[in-house]
MIPA-313292 format. One record per residue: residue in one letter; x, y, z of N, C-alpha, C in turn; residue number from 0. Coordinates in nm, 2 decimals, decimal comma. Layout:
<kolmis>
KOLMI | type | n_px | n_py | n_pz | ca_px | ca_py | ca_pz | c_px | c_py | c_pz | seq
KOLMI | A | X | Y | Z | X | Y | Z | X | Y | Z | NUM $
...
</kolmis>
This chain:
<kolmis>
KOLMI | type | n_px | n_py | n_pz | ca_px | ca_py | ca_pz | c_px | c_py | c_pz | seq
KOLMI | X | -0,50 | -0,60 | -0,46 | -0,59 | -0,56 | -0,36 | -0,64 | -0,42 | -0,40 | 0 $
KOLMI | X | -0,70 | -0,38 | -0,37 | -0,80 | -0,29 | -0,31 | -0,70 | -0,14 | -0,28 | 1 $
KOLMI | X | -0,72 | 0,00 | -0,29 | -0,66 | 0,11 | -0,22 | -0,73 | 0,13 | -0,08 | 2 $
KOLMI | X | -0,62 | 0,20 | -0,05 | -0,70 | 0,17 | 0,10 | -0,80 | 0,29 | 0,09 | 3 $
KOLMI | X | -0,81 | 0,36 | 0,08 | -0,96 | 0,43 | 0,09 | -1,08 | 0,39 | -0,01 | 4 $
KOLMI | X | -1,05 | 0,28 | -0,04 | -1,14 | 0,19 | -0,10 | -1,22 | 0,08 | 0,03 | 5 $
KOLMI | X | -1,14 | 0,06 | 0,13 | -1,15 | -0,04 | 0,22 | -1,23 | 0,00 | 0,35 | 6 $
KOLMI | X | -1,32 | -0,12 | 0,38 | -1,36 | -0,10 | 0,49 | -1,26 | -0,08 | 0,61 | 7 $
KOLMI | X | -1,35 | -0,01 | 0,74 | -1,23 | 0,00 | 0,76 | -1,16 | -0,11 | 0,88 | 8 $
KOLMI | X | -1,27 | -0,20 | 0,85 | -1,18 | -0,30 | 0,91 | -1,12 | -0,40 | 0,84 | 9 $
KOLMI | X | -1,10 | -0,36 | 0,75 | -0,96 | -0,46 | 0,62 | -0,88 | -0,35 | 0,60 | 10 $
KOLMI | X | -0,86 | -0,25 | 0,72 | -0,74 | -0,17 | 0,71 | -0,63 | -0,26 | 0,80 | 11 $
KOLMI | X | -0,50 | -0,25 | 0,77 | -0,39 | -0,29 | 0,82 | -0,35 | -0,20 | 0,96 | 12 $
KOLMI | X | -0,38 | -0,23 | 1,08 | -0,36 | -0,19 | 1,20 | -0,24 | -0,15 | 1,20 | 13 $
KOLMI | X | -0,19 | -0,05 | 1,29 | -0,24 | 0,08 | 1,31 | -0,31 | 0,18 | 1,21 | 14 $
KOLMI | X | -0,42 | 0,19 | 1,23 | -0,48 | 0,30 | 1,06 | -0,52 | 0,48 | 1,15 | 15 $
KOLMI | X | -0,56 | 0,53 | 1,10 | -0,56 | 0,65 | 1,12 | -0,74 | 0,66 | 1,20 | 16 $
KOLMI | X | -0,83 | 0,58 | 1,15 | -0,96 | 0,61 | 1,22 | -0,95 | 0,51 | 1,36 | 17 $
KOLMI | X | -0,89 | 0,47 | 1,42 | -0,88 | 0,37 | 1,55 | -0,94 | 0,50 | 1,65 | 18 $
KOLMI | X | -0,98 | 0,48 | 1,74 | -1,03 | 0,59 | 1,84 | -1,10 | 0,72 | 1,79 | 19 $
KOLMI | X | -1,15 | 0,74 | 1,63 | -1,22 | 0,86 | 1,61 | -1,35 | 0,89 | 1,58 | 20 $
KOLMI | X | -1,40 | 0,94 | 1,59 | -1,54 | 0,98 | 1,48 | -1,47 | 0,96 | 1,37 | 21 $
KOLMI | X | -1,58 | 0,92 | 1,29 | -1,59 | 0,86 | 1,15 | -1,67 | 0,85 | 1,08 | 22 $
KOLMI | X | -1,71 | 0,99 | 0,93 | -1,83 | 0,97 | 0,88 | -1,82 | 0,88 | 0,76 | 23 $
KOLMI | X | -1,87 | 0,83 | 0,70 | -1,89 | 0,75 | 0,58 | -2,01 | 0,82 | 0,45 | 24 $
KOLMI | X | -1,99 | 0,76 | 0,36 | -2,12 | 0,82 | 0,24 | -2,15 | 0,67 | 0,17 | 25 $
KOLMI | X | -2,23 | 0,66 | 0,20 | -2,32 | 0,56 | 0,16 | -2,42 | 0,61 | -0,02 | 26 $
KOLMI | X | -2,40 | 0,56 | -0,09 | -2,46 | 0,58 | -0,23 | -2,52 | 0,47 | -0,29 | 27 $
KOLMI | X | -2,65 | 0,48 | -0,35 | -2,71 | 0,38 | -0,46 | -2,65 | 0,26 | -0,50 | 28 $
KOLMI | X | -2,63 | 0,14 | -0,50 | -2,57 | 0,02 | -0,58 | -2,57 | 0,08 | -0,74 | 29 $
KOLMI | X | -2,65 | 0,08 | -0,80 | -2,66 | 0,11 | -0,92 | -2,58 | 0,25 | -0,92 | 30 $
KOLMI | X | -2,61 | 0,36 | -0,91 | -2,52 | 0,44 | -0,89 | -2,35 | 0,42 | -0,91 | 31 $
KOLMI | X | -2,32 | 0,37 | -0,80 | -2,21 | 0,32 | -0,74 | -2,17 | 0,21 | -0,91 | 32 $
KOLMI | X | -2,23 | 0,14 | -0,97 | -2,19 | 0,05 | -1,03 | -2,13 | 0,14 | -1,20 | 33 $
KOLMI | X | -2,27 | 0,25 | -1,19 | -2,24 | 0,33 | -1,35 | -2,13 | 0,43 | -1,32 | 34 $
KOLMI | X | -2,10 | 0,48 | -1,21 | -1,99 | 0,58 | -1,19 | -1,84 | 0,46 | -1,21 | 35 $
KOLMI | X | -1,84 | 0,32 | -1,12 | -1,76 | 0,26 | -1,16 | -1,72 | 0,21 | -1,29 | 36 $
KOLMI | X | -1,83 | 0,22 | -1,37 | -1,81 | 0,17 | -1,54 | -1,75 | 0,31 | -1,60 | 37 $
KOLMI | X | -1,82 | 0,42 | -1,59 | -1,77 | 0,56 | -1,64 | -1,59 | 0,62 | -1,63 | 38 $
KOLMI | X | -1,56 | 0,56 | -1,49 | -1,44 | 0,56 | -1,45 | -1,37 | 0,50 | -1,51 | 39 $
KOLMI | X | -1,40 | 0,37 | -1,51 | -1,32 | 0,27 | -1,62 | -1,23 | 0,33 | -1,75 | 40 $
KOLMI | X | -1,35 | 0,35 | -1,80 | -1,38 | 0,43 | -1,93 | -1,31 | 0,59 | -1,92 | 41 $
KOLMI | X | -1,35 | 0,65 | -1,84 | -1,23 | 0,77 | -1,83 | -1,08 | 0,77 | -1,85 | 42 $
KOLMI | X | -1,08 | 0,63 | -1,72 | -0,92 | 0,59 | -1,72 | -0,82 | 0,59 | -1,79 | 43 $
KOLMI | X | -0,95 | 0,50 | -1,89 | -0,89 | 0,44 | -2,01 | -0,79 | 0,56 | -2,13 | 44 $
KOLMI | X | -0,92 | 0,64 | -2,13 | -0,91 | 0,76 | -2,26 | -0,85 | 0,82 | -2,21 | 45 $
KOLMI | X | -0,81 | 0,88 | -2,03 | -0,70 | 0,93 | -1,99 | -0,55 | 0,91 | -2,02 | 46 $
KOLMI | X | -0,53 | 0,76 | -2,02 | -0,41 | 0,74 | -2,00 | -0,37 | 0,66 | -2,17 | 47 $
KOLMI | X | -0,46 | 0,67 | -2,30 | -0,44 | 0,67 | -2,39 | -0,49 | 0,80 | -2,46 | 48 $
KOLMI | X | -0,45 | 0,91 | -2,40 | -0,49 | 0,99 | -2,55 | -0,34 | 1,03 | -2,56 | 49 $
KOLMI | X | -0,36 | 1,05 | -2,69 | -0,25 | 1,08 | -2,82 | -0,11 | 1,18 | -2,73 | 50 $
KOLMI | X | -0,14 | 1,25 | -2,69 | -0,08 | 1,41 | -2,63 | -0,05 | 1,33 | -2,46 | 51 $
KOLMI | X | -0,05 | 1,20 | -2,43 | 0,01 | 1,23 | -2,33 | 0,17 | 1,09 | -2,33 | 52 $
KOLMI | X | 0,24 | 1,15 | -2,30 | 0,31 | 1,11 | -2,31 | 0,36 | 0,95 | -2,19 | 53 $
KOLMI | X | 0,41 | 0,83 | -2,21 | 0,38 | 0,74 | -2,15 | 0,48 | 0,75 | -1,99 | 54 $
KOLMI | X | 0,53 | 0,89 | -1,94 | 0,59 | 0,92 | -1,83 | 0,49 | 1,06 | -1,77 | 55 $
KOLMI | X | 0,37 | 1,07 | -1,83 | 0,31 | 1,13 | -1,80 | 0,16 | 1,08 | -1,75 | 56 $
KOLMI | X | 0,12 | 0,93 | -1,79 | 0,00 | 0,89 | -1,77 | 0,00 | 0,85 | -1,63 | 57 $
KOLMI | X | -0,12 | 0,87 | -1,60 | -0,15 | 0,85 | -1,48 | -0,11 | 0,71 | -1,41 | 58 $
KOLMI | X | -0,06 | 0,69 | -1,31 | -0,05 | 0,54 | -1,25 | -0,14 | 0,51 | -1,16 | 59 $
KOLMI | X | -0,23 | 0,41 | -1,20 | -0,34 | 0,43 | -1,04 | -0,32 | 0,27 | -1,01 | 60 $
KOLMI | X | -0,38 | 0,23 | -0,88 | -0,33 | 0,11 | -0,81 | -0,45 | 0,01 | -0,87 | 61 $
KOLMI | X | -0,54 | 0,01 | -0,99 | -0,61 | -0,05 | -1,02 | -0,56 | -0,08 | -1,15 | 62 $
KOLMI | X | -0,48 | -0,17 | -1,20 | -0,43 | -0,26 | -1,33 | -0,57 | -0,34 | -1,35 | 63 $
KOLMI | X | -0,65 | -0,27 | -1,49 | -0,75 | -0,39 | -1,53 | -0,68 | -0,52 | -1,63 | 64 $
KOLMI | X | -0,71 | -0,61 | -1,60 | -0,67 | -0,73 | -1,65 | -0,70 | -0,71 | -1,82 | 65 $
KOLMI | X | -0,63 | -0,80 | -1,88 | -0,62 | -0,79 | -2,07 | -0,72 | -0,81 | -2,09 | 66 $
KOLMI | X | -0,84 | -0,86 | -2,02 | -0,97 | -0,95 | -2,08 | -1,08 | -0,82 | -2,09 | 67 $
KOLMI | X | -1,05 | -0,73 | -1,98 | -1,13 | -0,62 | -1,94 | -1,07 | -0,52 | -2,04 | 68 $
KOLMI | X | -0,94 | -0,49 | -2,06 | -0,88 | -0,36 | -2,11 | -0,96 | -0,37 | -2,27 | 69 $
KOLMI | X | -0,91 | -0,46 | -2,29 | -1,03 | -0,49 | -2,44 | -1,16 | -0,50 | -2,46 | 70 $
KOLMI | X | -1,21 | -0,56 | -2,35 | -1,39 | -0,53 | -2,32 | -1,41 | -0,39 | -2,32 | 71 $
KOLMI | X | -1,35 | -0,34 | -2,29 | -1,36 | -0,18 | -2,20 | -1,32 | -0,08 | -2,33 | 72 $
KOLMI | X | -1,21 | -0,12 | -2,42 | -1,20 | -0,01 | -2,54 | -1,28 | -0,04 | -2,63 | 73 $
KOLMI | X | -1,34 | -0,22 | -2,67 | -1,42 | -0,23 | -2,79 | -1,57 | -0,17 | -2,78 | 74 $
KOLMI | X | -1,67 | -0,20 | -2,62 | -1,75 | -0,13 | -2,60 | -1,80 | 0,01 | -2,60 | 75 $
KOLMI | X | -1,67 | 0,10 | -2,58 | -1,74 | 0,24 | -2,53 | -1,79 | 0,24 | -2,42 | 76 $
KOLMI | X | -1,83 | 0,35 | -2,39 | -1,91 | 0,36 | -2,28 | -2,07 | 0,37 | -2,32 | 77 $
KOLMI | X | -2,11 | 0,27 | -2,32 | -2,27 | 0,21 | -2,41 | -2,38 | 0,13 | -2,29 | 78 $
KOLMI | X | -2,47 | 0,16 | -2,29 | -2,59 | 0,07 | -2,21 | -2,57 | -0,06 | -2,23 | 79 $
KOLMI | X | -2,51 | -0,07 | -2,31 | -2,47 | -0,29 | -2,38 | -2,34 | -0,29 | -2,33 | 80 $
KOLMI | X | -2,24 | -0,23 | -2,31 | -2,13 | -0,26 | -2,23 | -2,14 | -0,27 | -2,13 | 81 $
KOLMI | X | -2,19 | -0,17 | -2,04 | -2,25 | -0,14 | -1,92 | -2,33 | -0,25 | -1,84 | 82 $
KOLMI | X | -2,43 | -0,32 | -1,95 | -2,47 | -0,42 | -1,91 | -2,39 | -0,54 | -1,90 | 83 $
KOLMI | X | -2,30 | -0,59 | -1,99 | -2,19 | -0,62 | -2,02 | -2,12 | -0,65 | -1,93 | 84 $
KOLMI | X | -2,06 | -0,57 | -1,88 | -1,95 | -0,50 | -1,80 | -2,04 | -0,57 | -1,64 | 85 $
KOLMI | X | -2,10 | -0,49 | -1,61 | -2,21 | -0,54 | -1,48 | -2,25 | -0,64 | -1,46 | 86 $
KOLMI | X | -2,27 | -0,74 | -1,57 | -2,26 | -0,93 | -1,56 | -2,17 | -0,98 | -1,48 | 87 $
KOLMI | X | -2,05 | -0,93 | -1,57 | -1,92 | -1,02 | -1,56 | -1,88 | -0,96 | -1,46 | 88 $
KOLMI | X | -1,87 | -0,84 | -1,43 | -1,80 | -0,85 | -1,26 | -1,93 | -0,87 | -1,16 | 89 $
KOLMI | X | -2,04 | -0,89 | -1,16 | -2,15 | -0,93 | -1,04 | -2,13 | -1,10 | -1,06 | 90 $
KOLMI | X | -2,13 | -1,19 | -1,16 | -2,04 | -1,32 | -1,18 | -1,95 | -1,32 | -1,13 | 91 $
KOLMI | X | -1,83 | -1,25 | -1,10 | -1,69 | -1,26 | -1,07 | -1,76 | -1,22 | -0,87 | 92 $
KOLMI | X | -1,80 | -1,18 | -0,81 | -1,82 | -1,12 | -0,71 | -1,89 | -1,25 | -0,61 | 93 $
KOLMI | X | -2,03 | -1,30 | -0,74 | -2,11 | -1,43 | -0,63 | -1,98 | -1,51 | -0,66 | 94 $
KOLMI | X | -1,89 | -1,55 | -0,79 | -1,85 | -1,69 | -0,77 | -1,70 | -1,65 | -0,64 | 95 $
KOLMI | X | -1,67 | -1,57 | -0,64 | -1,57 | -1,54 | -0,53 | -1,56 | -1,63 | -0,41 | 96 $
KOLMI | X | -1,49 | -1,72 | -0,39 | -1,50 | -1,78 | -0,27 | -1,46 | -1,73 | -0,10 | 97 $
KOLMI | X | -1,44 | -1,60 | -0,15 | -1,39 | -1,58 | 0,04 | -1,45 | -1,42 | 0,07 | 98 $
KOLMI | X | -1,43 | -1,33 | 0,18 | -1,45 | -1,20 | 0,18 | -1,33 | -1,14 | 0,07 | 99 $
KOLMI | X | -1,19 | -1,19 | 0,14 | -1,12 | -1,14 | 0,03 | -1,11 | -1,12 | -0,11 | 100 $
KOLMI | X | -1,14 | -1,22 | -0,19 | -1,17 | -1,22 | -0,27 | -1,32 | -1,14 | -0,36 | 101 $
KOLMI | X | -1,40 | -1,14 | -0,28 | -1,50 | -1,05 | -0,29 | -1,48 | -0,89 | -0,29 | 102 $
KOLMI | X | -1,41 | -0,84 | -0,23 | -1,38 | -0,73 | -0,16 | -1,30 | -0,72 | -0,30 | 103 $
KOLMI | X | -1,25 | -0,72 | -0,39 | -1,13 | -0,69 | -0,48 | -1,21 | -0,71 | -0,59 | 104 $
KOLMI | X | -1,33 | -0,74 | -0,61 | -1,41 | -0,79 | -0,73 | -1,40 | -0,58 | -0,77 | 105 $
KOLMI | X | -1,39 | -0,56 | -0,91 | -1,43 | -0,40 | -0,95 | -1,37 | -0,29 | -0,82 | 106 $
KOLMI | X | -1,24 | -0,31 | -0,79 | -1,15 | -0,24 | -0,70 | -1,23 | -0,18 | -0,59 | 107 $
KOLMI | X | -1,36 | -0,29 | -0,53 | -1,39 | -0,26 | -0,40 | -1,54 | -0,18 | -0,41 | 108 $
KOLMI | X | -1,54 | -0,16 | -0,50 | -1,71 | -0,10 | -0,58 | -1,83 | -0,17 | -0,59 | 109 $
KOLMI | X | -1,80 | -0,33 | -0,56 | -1,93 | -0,34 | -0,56 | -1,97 | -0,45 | -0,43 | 110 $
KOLMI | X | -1,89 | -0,40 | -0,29 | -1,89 | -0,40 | -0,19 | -2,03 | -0,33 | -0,16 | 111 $
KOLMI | X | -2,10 | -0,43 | -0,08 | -2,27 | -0,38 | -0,02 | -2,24 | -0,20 | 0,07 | 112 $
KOLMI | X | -2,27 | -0,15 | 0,10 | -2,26 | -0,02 | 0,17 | -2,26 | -0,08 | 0,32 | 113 $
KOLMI | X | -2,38 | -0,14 | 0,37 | -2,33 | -0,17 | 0,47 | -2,21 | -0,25 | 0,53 | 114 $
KOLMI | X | -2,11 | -0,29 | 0,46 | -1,98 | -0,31 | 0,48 | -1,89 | -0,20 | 0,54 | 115 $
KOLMI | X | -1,92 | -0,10 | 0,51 | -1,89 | 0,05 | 0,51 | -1,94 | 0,09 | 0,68 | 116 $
KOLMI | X | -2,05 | 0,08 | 0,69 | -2,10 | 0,13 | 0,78 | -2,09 | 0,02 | 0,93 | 117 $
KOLMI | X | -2,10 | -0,07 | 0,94 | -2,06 | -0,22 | 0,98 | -1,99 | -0,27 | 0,98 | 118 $
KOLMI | X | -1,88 | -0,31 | 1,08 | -1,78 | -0,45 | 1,05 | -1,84 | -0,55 | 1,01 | 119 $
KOLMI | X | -1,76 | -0,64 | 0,95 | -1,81 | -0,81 | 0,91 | -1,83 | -0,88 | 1,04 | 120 $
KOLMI | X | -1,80 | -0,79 | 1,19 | -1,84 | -0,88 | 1,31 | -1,99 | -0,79 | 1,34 | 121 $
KOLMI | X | -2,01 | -0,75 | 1,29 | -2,16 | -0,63 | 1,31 | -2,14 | -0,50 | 1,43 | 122 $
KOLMI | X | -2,03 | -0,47 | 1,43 | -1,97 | -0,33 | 1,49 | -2,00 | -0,22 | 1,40 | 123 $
KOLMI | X | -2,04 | -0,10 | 1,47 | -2,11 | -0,04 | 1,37 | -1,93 | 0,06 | 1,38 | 124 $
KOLMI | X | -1,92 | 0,10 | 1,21 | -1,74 | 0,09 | 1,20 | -1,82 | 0,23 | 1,17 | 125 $
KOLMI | X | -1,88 | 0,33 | 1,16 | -1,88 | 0,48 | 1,15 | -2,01 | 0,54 | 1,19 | 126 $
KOLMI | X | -1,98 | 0,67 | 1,24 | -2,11 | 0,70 | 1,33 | -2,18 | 0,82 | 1,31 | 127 $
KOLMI | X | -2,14 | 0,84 | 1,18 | -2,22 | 0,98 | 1,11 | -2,21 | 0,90 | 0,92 | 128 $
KOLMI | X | -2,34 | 0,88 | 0,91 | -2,35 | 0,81 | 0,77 | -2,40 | 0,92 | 0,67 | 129 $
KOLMI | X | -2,38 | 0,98 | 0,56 | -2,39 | 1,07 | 0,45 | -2,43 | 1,01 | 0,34 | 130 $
KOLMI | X | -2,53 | 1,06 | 0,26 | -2,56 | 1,04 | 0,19 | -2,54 | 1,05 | 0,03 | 131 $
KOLMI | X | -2,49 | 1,03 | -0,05 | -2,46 | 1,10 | -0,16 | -2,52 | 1,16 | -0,24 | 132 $
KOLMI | X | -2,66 | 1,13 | -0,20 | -2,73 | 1,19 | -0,31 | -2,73 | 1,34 | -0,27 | 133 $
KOLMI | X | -2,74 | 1,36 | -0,12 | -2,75 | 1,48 | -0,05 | -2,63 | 1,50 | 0,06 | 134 $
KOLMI | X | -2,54 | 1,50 | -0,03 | -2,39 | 1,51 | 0,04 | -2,39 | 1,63 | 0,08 | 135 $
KOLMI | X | -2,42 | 1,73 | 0,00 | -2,38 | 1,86 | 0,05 | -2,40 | 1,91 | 0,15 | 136 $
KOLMI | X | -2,59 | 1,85 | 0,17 | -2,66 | 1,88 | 0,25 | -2,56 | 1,87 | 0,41 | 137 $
KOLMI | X | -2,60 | 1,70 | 0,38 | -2,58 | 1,59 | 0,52 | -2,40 | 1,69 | 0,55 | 138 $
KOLMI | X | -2,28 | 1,67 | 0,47 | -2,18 | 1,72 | 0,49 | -2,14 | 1,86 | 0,57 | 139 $
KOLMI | X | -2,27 | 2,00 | 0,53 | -2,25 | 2,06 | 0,60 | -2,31 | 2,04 | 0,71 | 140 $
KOLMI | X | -2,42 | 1,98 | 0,74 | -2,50 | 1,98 | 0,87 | -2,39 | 1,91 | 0,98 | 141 $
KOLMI | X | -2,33 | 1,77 | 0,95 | -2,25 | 1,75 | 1,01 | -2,12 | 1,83 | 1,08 | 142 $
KOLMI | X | -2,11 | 1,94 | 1,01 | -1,97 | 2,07 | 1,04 | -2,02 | 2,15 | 1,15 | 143 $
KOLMI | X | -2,21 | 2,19 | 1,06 | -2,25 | 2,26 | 1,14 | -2,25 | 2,21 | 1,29 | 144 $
KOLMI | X | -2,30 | 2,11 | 1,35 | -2,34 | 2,02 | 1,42 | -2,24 | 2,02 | 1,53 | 145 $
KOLMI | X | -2,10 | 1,98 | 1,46 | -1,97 | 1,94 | 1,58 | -1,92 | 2,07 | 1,56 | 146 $
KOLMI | X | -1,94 | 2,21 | 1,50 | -1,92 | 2,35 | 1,55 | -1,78 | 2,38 | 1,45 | 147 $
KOLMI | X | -1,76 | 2,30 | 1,34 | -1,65 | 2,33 | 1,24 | -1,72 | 2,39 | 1,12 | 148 $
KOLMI | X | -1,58 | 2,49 | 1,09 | -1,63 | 2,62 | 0,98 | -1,56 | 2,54 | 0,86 | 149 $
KOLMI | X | -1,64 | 2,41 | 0,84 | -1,61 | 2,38 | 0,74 | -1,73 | 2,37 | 0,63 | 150 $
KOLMI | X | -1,69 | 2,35 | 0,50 | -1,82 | 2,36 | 0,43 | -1,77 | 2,27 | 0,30 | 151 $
KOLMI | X | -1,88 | 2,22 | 0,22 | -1,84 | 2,11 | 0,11 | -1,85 | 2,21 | 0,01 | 152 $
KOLMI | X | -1,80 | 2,19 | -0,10 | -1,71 | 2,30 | -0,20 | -1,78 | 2,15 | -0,34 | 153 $
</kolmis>
């Protein structure tokens, strides 16, 4: 599955921490959203194989890519043809998915529509200050400004 801050938040496991609160969200580009998830990949990878780190030292994250991918993912590089590549086979893997569950776990929750985010799957709108990524900064401080918190995005 999925991390939970990857998760809508109503495929969080009851009791969760947003039940009763304001709640903003950041909503970003599909495409966007798709090359930052390829780039990641690709970071991961080089992260947790370079030479100098030791195998009690690499990072553990809750996204195990499968053997089929770990080799797609080192033979390509990070290239416009892998990328394309890469963006087939998991948008394939996402329509042939037969359930939400299943869907929801296609590319560790990445290539979930945005309004899933903003929306329950029963059409409740699940957050009530929507941000933008392209203009996070913006939207992020107006919102502090707004509810009167001296907070600011860094």
């Amino acid at each position: 599955g999925c991390p939970y801050y990857h998760l809508p938040i109503d495929a969080l496991p009851e009791p969760h921490a947003y039940q009763g609160r304001a709640v903003f969200c950041v909503i970003r580009s599909p495409f966007a959203r798709a090359v930052s998830q390829y780039g990641w990949l690709h970071y991961m990878q080089a992260y947790d194989s370079a030479p100098s780190r030791k195998p009690h030292q690499r990072r553990r994250h809750s996204m195990q890519l499968p053997p089929d991918q770990q080799s797609f993912s080192s033979r390509k590089r990070c290239t416009v043809l892998g990328l394309n590549e890469y963006l087939r086979q998991e948008l394939s893997s996402y329509a042939a998915a037969k359930n939400a569950t299943r869907r929801r776990q296609v590319g560790n929750c990445h290539f979930l529509p945005n309004s899933r985010f903003v929306w329950t799957g029963e059409g409740r709108r699940a957050c009530q200050f929507v941000l933008n990524h392209s203009t996070l900064e913006h939207d992020f401080d107006a919102l502090m400004r707004e509810h009167g918190l001296g907070i600011r995005y860094l």
